[in-house]
Each structure stands twice: as structure tokens, then as C-alpha cells.
C-alpha positions as CSV (number, residue, x, y, z in Angstrom):
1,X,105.0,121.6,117.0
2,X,106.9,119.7,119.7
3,X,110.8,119.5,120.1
4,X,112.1,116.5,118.5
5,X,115.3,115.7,120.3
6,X,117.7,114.9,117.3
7,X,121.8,115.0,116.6
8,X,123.3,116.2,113.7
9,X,125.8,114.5,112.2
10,X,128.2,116.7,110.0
11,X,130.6,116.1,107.0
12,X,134.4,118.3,107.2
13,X,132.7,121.4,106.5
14,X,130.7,121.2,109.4
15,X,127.6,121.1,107.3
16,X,124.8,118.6,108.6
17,X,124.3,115.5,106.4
18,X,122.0,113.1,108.4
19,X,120.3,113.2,111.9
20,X,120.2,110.8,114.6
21,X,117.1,110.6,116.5
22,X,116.0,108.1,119.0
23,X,113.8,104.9,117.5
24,X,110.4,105.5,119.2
25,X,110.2,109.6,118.2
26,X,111.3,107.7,114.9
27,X,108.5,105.1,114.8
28,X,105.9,107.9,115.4
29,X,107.3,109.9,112.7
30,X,107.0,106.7,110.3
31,X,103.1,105.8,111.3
32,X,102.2,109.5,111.0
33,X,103.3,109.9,108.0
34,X,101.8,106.0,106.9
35,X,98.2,107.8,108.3
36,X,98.7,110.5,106.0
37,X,99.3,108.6,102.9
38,X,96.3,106.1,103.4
39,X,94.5,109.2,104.5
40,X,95.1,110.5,100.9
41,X,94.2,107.2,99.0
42,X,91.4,107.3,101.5
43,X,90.1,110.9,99.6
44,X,90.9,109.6,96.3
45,X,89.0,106.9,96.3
46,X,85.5,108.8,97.9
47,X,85.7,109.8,94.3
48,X,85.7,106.3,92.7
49,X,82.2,104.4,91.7
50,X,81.5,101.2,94.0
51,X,81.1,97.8,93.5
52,X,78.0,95.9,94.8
53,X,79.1,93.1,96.6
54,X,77.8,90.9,93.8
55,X,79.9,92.4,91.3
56,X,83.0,92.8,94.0
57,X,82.5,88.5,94.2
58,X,83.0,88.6,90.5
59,X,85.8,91.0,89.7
60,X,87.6,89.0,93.3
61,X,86.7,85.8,91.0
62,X,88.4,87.0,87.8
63,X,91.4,87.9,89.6
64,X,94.8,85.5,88.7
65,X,95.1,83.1,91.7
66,X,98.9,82.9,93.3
67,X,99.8,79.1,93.6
């Protein structure tokens, strides 16, 4: 795994509460872990029956239009 170059920030007790990390190692933490969840729906859904396009038309028809 590679070193993540954080601080710790501690209460009275000297016990750590929070870390501070530079924003970019942050950013790649946040779209990793985005991957990883639409990864899973991703699986999920192999499971799932498909629409035909013709009946994906119709079930996008039904749908309750936002004005």
C-alpha cells in the first residue's frame, strides 16, 4: 500500500481524533472509493432482467416529468 503522508490531530489526552491530509491524496481517496461503490451497483445490477429499448422508451415515458 503506499504511505499516505497525514497529521494527526489529538484531543488533551493525546489521543488522535481527526487527520489532516493534503487535498489531492484526499481527492484520490474520494474517487477510489466513488469507483468502488458504482463498481458494486455495477455487480448488482448484472443480476437484474433488461429492458428492450422499446419497453425502456416506455417505462422513460411513464416516468413523472419535473417542471
Amino acid at each position: 500500500m503506499t504511505d499516505i503522508p497525514v497529521k494527526y490531530i489529538v484531543d488533551e489526552h493525546n489521543k488522535k481524533v481527526a487527520v489532516q491530509m493534503d487535498i489531492e491524496t484526499f481527492k484520490k481517496i474520494e474517487e477510489a472509493l466513488e469507483n468502488y461503490g458504482l463498481s458494486e451497483l455495477m455487480k448488482q445490477s448484472l443480476d437484474e432482467e433488461s429492458l428492450s429499448l422499446k419497453e425502456a422508451k416506455s417505462f422513460y415515458d411513464s416516468l413523472e416529468k419535473s417542471e
